[in-house]
N, CA, C and O of each residue as an XYZ file, in Angstrom:
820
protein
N      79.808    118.960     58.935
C      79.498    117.751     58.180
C      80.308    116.581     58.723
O      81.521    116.745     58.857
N      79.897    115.719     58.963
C      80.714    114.181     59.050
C      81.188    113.751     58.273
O      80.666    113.778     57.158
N      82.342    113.179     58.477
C      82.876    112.548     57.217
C      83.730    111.568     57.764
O      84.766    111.808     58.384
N      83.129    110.146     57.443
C      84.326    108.963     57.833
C      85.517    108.976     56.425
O      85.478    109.317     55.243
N      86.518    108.398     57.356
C      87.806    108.363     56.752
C      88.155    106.975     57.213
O      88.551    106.627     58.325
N      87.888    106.112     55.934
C      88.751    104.767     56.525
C      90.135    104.465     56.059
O      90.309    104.740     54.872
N      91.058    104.021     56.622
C      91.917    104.155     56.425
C      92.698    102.698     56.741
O      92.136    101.974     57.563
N      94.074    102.172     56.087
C      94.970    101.484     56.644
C      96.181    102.145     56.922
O      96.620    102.944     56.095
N      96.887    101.881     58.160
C      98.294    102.957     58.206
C      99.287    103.059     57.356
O      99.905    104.067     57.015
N      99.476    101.400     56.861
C     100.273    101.443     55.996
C     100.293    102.265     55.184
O     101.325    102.933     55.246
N      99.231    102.722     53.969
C      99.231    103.267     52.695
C      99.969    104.174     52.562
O      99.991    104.835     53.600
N     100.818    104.696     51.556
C     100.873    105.792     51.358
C      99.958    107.043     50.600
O      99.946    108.274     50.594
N      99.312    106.074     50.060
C      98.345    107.353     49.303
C      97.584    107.945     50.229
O      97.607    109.158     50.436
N      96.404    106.601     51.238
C      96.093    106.874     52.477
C      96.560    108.047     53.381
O      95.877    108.968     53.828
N      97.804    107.812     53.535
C      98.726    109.010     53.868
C      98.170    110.437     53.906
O      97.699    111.216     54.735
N      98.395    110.401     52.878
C      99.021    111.980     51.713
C      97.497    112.790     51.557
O      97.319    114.006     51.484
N      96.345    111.559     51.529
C      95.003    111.751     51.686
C      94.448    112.462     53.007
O      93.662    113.386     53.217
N      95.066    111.777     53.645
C      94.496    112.021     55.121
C      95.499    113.650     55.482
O      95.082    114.607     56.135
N      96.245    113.578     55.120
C      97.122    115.366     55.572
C      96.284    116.066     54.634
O      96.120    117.234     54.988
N      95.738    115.789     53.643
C      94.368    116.986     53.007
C      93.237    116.940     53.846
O      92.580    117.969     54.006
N      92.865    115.701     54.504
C      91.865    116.434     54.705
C      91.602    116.668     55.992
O      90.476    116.857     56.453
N      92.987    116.661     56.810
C      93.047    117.308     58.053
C      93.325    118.811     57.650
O      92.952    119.638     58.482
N      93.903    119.276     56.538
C      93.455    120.670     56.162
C      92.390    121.199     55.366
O      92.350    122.318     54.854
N      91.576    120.339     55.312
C      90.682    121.077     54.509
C      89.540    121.001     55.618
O      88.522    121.565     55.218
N      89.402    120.398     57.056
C      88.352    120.107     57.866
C      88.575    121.372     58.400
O      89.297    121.314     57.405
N      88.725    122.620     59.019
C      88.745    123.722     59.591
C      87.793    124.448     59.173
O      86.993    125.119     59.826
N      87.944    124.225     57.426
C      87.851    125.327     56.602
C      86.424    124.892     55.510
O      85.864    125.622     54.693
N      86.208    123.860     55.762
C      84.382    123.641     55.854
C      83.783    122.764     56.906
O      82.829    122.039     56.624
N      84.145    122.787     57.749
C      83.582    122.398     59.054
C      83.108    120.978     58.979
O      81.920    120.766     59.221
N      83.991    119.869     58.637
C      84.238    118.784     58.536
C      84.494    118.261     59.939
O      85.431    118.695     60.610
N      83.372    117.005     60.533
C      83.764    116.051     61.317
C      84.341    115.231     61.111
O      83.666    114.258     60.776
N      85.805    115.010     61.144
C      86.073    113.630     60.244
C      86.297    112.819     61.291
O      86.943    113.312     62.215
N      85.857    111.464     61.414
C      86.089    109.959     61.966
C      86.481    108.899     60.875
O      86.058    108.431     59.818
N      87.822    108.766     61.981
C      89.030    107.756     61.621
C      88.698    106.430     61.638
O      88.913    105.761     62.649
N      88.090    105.849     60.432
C      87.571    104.561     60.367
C      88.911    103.328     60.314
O      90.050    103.748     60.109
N      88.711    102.032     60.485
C      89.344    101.214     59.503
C      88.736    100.487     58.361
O      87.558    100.245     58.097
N      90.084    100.140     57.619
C      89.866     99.214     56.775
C      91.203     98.854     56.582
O      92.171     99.609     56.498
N      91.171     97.587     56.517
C      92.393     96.350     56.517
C      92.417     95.985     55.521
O      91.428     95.687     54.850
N      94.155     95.892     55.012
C      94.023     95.919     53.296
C      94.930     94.226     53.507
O      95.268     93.601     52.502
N      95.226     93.668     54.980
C      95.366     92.528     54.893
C      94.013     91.450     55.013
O      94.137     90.233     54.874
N      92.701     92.139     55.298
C      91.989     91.785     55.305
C      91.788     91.481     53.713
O      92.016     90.425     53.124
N      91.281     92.751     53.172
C      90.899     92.697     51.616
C      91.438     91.505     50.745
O      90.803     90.882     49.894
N      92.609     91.337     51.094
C      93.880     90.245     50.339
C      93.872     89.552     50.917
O      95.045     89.401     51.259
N      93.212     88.777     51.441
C      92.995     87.609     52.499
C      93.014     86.242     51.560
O      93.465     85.161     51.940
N      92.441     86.502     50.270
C      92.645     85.569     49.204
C      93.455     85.144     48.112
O      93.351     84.393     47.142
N      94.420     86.005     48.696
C      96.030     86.456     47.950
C      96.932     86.418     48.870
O      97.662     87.400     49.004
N      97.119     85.051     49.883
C      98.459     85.059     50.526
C      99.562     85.379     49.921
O     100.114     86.387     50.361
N     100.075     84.828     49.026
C     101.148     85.840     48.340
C     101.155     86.988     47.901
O     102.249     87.531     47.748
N     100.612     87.304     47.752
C     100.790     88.690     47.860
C     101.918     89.829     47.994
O     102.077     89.883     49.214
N     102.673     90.642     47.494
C     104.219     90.713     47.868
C     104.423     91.442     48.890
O     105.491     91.589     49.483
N     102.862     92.176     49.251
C     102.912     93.573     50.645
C     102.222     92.617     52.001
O     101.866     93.236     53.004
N     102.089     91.303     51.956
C     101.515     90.435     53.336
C     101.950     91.326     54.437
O     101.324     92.079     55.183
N     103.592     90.931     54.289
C     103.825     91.115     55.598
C     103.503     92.064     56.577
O     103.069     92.046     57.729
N     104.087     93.457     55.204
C     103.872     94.892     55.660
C     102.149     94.966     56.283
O     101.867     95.390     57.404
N     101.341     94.554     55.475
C      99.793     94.441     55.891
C      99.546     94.114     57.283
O      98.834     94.812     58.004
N     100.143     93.035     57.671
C     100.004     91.980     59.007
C     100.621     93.118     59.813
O      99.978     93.304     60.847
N     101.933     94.155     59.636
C     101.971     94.770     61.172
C     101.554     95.609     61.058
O     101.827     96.327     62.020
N     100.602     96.349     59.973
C      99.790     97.384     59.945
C      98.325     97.250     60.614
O      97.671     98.178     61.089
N      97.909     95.723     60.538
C      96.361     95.073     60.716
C      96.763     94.938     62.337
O      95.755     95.116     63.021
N      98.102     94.642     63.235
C      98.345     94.973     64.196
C      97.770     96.281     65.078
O      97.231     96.302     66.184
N      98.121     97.434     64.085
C      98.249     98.612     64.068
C      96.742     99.570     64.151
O      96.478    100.743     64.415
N      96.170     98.678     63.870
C      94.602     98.586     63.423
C      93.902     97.930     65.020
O      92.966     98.503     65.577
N      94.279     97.196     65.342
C      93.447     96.578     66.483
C      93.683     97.435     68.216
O      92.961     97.444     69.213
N      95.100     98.104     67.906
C      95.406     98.432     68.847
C      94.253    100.069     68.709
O      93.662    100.579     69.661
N      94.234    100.493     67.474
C      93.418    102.011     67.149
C      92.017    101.177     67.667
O      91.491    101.721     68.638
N      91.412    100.097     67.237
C      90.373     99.585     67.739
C      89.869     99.813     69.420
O      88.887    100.360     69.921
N      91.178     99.035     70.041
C      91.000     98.950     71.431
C      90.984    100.540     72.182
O      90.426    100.710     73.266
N      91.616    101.555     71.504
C      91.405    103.085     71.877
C      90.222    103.348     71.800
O      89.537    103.548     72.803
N      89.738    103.400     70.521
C      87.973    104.083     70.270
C      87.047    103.275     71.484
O      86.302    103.841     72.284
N      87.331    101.658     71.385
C      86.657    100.662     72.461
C      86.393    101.778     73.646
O      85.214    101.822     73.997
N      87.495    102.908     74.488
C      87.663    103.201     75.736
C      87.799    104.391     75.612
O      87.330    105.027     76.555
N      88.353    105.098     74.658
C      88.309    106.323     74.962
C      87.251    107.599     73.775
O      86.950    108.792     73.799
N      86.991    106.261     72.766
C      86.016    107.012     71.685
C      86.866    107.692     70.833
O      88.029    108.075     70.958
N      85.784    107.787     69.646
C      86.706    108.731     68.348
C      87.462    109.440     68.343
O      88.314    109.283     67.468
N      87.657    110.888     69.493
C      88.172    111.993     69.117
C      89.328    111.981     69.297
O      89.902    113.070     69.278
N      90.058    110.835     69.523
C      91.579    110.764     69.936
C      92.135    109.795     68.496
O      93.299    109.826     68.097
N      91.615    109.404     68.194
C      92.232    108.594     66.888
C      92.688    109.023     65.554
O      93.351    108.545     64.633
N      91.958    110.310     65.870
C      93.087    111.309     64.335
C      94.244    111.487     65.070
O      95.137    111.158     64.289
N      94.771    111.830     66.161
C      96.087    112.176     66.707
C      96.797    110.480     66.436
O      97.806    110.203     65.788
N      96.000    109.675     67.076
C      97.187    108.124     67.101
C      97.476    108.015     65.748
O      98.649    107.896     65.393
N      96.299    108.046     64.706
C      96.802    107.791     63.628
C      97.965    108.701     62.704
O      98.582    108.373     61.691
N      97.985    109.898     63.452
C      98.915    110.614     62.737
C     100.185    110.372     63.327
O     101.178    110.519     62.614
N     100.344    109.948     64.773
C     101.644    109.611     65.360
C     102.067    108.303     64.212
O     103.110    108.357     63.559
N     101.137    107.217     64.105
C     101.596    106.123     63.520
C     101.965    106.419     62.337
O     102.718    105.503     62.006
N     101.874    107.233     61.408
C     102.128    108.065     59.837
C     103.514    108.911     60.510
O     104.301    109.258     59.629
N     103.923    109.287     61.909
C     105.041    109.994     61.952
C     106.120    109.012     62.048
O     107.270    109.269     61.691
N     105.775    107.957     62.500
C     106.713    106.581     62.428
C     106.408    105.594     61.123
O     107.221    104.706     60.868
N     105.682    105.699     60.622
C     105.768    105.266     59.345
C     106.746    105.568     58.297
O     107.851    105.148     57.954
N     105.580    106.806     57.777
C     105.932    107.219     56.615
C     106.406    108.225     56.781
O     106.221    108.867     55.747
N     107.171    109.055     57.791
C     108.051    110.155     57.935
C     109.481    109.511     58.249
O     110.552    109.698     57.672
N     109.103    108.525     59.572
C     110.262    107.550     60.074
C     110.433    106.610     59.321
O     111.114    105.738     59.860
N     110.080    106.338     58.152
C     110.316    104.685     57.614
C     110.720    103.706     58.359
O     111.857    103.238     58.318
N     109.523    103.208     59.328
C     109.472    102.523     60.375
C     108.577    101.943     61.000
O     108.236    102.343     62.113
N     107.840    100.554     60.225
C     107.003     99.661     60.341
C     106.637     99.014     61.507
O     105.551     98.750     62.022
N     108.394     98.714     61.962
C     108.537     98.217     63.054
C     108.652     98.892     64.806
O     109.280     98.603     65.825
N     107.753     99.811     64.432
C     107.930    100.408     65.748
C     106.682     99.962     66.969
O     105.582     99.533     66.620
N     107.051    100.136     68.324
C     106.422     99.449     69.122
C     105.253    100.557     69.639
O     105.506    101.652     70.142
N     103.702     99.907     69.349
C     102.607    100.251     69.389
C     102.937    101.635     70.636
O     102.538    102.781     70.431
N     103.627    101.275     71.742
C     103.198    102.300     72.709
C     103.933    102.679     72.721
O     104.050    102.687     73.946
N     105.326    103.423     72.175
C     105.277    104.548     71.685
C     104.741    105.426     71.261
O     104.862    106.571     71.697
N     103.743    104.960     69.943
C     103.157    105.956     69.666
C     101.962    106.501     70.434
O     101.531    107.643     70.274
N     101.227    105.205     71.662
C     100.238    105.639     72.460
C     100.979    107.070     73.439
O     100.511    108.193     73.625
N     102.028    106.578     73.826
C     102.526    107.193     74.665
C     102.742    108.827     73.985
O     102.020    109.709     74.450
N     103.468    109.091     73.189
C     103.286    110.585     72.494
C     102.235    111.006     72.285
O     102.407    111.987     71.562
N     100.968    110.838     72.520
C      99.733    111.230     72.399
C      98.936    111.223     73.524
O      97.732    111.473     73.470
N      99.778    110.838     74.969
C      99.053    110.506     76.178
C      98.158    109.479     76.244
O      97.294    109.687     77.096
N      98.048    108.456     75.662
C      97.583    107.083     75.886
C      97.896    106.279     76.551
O      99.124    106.339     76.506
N      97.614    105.456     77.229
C      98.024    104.475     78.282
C      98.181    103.525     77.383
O      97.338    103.158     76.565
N      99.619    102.984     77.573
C     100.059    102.018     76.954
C      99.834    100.393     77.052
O     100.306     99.438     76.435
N      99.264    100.479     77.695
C      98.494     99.022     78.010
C      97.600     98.655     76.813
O      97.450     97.446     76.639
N      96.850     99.660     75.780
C      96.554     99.806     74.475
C      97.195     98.441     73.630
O      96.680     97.444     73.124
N      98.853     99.047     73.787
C      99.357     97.995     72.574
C      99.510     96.672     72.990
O     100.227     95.896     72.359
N      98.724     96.249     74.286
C      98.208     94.546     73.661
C      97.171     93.998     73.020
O      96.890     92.812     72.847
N      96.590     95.051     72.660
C      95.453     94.557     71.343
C      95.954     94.185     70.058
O      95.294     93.675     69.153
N      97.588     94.576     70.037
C      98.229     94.225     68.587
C      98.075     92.735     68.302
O      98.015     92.202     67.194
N      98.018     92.098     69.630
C      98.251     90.218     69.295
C      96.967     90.082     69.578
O      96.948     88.867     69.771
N      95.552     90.546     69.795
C      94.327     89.921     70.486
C      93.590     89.694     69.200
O      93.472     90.760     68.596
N      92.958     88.500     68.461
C      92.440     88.864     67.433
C      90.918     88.778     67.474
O      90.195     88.460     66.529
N      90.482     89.156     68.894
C      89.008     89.949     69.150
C      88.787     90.933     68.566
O      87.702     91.509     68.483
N      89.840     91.245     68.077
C      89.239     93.214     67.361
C      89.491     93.004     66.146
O      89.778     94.030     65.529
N      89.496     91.834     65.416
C      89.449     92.050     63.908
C      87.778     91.630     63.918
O      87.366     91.414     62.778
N      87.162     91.537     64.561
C      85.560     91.325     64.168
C      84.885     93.154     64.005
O      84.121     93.633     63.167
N      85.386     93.610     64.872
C      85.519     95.425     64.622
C      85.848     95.747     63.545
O      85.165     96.610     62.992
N      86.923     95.225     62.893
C      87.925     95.718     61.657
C      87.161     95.734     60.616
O      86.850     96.571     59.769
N      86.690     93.651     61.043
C      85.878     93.502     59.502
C      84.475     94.241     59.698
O      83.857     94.231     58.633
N      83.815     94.845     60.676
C      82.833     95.688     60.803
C      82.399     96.807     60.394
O      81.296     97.275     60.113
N      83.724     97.250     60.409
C      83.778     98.826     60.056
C      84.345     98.530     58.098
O      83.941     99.246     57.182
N      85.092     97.608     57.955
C      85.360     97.692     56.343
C      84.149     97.382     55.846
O      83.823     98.090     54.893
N      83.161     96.339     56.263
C      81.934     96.609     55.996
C      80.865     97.590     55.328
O      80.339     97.770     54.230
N      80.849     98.069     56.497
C      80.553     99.589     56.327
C      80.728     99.888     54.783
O      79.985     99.711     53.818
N      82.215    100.500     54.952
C      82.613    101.422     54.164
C      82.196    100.632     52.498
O      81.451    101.254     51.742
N      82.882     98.951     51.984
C      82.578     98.348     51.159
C      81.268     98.263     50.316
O      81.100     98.227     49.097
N      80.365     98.243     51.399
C      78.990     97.958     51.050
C      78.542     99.394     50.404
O      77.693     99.348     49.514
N      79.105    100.768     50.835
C      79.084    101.857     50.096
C      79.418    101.890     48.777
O      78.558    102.151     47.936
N      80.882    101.596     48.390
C      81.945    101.730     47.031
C      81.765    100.617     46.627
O      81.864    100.616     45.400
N      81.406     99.021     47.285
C      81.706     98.274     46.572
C      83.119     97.761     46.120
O      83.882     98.687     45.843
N      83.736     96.288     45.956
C      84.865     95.368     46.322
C      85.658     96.204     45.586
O      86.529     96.700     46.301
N      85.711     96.560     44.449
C      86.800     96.715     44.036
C      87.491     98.048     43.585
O      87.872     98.506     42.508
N      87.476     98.640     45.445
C      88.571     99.674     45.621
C      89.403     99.184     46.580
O      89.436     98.031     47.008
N      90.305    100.433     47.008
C      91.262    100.511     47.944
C      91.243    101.251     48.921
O      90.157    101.387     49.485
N      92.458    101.992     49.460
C      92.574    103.002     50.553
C      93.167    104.460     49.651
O      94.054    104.432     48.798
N      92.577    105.409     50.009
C      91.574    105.661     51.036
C      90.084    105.917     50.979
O      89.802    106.865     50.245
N      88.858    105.208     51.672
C      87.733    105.789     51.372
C      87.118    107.043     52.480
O      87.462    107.313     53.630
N      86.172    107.593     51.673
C      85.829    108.766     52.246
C      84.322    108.506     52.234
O      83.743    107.729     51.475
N      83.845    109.167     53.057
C      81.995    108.738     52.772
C      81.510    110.076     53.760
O      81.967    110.587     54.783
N      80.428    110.324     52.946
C      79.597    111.370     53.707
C      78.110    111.413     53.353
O      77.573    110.677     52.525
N      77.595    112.221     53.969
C      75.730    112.262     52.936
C      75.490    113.078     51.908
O      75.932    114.191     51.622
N      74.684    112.324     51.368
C      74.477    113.365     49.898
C      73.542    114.517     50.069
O      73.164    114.703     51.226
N      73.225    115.089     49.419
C      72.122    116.389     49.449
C      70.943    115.870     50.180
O      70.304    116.521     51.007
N      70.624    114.256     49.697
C      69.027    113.866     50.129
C      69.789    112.975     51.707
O      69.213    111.926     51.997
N      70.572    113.244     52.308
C      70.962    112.603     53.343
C      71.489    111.545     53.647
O      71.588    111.231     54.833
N      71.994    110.672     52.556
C      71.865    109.876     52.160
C      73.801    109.170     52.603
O      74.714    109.757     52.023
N      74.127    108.167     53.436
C      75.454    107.973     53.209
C      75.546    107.466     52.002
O      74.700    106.794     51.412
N      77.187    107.988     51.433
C      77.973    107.782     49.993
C      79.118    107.866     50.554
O      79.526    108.310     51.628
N      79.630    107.310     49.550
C      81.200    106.939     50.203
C      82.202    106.765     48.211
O      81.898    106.284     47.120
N      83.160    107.346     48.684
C      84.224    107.096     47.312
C      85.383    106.609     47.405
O      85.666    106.518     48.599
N      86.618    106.062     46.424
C      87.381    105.667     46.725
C      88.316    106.895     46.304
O      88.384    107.547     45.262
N      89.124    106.969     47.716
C      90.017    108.479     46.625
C      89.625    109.437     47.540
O      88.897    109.131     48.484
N      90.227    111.124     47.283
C      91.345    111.115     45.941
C      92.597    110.490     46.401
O      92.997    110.154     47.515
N      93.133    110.428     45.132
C      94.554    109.657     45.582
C      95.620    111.121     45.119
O      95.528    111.841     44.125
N      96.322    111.161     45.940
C      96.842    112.661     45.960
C      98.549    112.264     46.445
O      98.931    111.489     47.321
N      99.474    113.265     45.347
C     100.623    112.339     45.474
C     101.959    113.392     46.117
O     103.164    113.148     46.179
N     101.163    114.659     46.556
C     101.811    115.655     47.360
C     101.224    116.729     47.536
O     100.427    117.097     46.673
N     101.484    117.639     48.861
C     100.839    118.603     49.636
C     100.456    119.543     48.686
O     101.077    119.838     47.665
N      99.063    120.142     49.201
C      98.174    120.935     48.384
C      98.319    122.182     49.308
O      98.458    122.130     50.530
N      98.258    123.495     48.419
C      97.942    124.742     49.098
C      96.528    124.723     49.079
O      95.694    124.236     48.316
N      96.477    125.471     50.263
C      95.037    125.272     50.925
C      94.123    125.751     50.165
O      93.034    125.198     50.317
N      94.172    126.929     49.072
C      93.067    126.954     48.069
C      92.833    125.840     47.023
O      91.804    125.542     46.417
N      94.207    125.251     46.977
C      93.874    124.022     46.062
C      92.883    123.103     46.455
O      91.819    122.921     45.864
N      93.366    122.388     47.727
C      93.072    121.482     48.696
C      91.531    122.222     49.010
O      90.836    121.357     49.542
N      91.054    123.019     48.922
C      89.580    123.441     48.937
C      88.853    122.935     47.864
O      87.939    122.113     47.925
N      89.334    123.497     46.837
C      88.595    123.399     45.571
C      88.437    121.837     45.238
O      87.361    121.511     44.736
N      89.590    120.632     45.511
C      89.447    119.682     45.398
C      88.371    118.987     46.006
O      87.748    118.056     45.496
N      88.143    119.615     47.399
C      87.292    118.953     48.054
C      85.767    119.391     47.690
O      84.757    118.687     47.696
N      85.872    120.408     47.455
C      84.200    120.782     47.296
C      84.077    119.667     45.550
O      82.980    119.116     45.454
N      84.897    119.427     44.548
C      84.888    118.803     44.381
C      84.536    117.376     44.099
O      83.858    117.020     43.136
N      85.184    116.372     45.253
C      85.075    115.445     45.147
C      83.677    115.692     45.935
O      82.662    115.206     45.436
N      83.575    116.471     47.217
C      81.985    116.467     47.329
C      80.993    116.273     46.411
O      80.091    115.436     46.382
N      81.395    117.509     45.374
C      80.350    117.783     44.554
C      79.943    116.245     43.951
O      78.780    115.860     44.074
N      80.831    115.499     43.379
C      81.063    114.425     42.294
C      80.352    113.322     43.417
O      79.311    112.742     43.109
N      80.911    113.131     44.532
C      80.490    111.650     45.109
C      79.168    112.246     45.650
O      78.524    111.203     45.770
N      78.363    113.203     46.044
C      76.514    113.502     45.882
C      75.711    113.216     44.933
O      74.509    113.058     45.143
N      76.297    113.100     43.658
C      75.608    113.222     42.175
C      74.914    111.873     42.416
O      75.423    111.066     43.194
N      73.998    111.659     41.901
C      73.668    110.376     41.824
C      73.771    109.992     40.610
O      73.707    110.849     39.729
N      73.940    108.715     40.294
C      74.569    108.200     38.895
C      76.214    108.255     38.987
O      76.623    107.112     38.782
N      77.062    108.959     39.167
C      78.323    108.795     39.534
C      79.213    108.334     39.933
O      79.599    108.489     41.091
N      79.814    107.594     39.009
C      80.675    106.435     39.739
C      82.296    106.597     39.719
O      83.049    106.068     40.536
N      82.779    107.611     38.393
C      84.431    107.001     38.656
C      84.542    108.050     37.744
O      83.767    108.348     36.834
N      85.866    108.718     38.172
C      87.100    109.360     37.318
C      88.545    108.597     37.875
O      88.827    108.000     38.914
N      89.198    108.893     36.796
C      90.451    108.003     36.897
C      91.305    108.708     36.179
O      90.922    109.515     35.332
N      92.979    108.399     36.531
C      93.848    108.798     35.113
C      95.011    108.180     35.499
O      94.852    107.863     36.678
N      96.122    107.837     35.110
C      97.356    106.853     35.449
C      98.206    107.792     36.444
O      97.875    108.976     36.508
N      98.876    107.505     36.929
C      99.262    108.073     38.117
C     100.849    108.477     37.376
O     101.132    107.822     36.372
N     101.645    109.301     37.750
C     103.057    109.611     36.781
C     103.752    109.953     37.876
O     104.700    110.606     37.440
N     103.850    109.881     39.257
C     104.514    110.459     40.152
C     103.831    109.197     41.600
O     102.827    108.518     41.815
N     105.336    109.560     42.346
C     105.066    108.691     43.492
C     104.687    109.605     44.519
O     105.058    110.778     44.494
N     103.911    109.095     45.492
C     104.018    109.810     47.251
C     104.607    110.687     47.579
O     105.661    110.229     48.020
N     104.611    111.752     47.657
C     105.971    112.477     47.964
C     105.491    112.366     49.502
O     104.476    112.904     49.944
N     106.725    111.290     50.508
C     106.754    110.849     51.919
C     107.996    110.277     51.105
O     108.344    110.057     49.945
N     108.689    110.117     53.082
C     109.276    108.728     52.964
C     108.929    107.582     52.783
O     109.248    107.219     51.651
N     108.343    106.702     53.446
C     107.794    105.655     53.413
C     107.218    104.958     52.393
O     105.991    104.861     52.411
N     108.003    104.313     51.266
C     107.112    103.138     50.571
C     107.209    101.754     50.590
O     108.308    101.240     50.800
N     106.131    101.013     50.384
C     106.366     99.500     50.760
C     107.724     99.285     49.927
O     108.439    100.279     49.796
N     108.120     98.131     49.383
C     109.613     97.495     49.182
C     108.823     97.184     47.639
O     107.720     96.696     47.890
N     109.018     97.298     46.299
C     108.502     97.049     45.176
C     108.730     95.607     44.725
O     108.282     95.220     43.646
């Protein structure tokens, strides 16, 4: 099955999301492609905002994953993006320089001058597109989208998951949220959140 995963690096929920469902793809035969979505984009109408900054070297972070898929295509962008989550939110380290992380993954580092080119935010806003026009404005990261029974792309916001699942858990969740985002008519479960990320990495409150 396919399944886009859009994502911003920053997030942490994003995060914590994306390590499920790099374990749960083995184990129902999940294609997943590493989309974006720019959450400095989204807030584009909220310069103040108190997470700008963090956004801006993440939307960096974003153009340079752009200029990879540009040349080398999808199947390498779950690895960059997980290097950039090992300097993130393992390293609590925003500020780290793009090719590094190309470089631990065998990328040619010539990559991280797409961080300053802002030709690849027309990609960015392309692909959030996408995903938006599925869920509609008013979600966040992370979305997930796949086809429904009648073939149909659907896309959800979520789950938002706030530490590592054993893999029968992390199954059951997913067949799950499958089950729930196919239904037609289906729009939302929710409940207040009582626990943070378990990562290092959180923005500055």
């Amino acid at each position: 099955m396919r399944v886009n995963y859009w994502l911003d690096p920053i997030c942490p929920w994003c995060w914590m999301t994306s390590r499920w469902i790099v374990n749960v793809a083995p184990h129902r035969d999940l294609d997943v492609r590493w989309r974006s979505i720019s959450l400095k984009m989204k807030n584009v109408d909220n310069p103040d905002h108190p997470f700008t900054g963090i956004y801006t070297k993440s939307h960096r972070l974003l153009r340079v994953l752009e200029a990879v898929r540009s040349e080398k295509g999808d199947a390498v962008i779950g690895d960059l993006y997980t290097e950039y989550g090992r300097h993130i939110h393992l390293g609590q380290d925003i500020d780290f320089d793009p090719a590094q992380a190309l470089d631990a993954v065998g990328l040619d580092s010539k990559f991280a001058l797409a961080a300053d080119d802002v030709s690849w935010d027309d990609t960015i806003s392309a692909s959030m597109a996408e995903a938006l026009a599925l869920t509609g404005e008013d979600v966040g990261t992370p979305i997930i989208g796949f086809d429904d029974a009648e073939g149909e792309p659907v896309a959800i916001f979520g789950p938002v998951i706030s530490r590592e699942l054993e893999i029968d858990a992390a199954l059951r969740l997913w067949d799950g949220v499958h089950a729930a985002g196919s239904t037609p008519g289906f729009w939302e479960l929710k409940r207040s959140r009582t626990e943070r990320a378990a990562i290092g990495f959180r923005p500055p409150e």
